[in-house]
C-alpha positions in Angstrom: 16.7 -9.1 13.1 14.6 -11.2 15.3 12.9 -7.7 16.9 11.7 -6.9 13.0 10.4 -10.0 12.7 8.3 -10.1 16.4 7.1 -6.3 15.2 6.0 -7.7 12.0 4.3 -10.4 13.7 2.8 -8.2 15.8 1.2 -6.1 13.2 -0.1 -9.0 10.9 -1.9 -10.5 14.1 -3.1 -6.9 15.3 -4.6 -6.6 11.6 -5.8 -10.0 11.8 -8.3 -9.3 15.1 -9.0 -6.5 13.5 -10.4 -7.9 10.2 -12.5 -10.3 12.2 -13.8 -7.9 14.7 -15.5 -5.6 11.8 -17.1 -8.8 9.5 -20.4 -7.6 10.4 -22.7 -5.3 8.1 -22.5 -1.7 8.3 -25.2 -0.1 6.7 -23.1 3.0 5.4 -23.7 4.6 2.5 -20.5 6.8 0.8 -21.3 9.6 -1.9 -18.6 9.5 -4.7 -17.4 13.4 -3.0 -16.4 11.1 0.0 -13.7 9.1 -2.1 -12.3 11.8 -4.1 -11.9 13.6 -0.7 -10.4 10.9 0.7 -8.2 10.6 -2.5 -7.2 14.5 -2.1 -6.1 13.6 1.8 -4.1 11.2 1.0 -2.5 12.6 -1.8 -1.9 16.1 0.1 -0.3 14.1 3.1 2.1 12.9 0.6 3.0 15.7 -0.7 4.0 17.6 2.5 5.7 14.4 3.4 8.1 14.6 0.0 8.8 18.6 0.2 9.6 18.2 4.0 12.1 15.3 3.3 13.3 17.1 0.3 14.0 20.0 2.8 16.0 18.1 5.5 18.0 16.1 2.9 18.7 19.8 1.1 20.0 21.0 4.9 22.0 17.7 5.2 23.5 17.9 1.5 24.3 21.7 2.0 26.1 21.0 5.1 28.7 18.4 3.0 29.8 20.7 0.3 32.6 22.6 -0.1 30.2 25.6 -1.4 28.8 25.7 2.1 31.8 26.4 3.8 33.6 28.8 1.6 30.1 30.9 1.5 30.3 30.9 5.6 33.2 32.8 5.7 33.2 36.0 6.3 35.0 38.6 3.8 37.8 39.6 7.0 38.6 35.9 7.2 39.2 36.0 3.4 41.5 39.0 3.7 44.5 36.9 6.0 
């Protein structure tokens, strides 16, 4: 427990310098194709991150049930 909490600790002060490092005015200008690209990015790294965890809980399930194992067998291993 006390690891979590110096890793914590460690990311709220890292965030912290950050934040007052970049106070100053940055003369940037962002069309609205910029957000809804940024939107899209986000969204699509989502996405893959669901359907491959989906994928590797599917191979973990498949490996637990009964199905699995009978459908491994081979029909000559059936026949003794």
């Amino acid at each position: 427990m006390p690891g979590s909490l110096d890793k914590i600790a460690g990311t709220l002060t890292l965030g912290l310098v950050f934040y007052l490092t970049s106070t100053h005015e940055s003369f940037a200008y962002l069309d609205p194709g910029a957000g809804s690209m940024i939107l899209t990015s986000i969204l699509g790294i989502l996405a893959a991150t669901i359907y491959t965890l989906k994928g590797y809980l599917h191979r973990i399930t498949s490996f637990f049930r009964k199905e699995h194992r009978d459908a491994t067998r081979s029909p000559a291993q059936e026949q003794d």
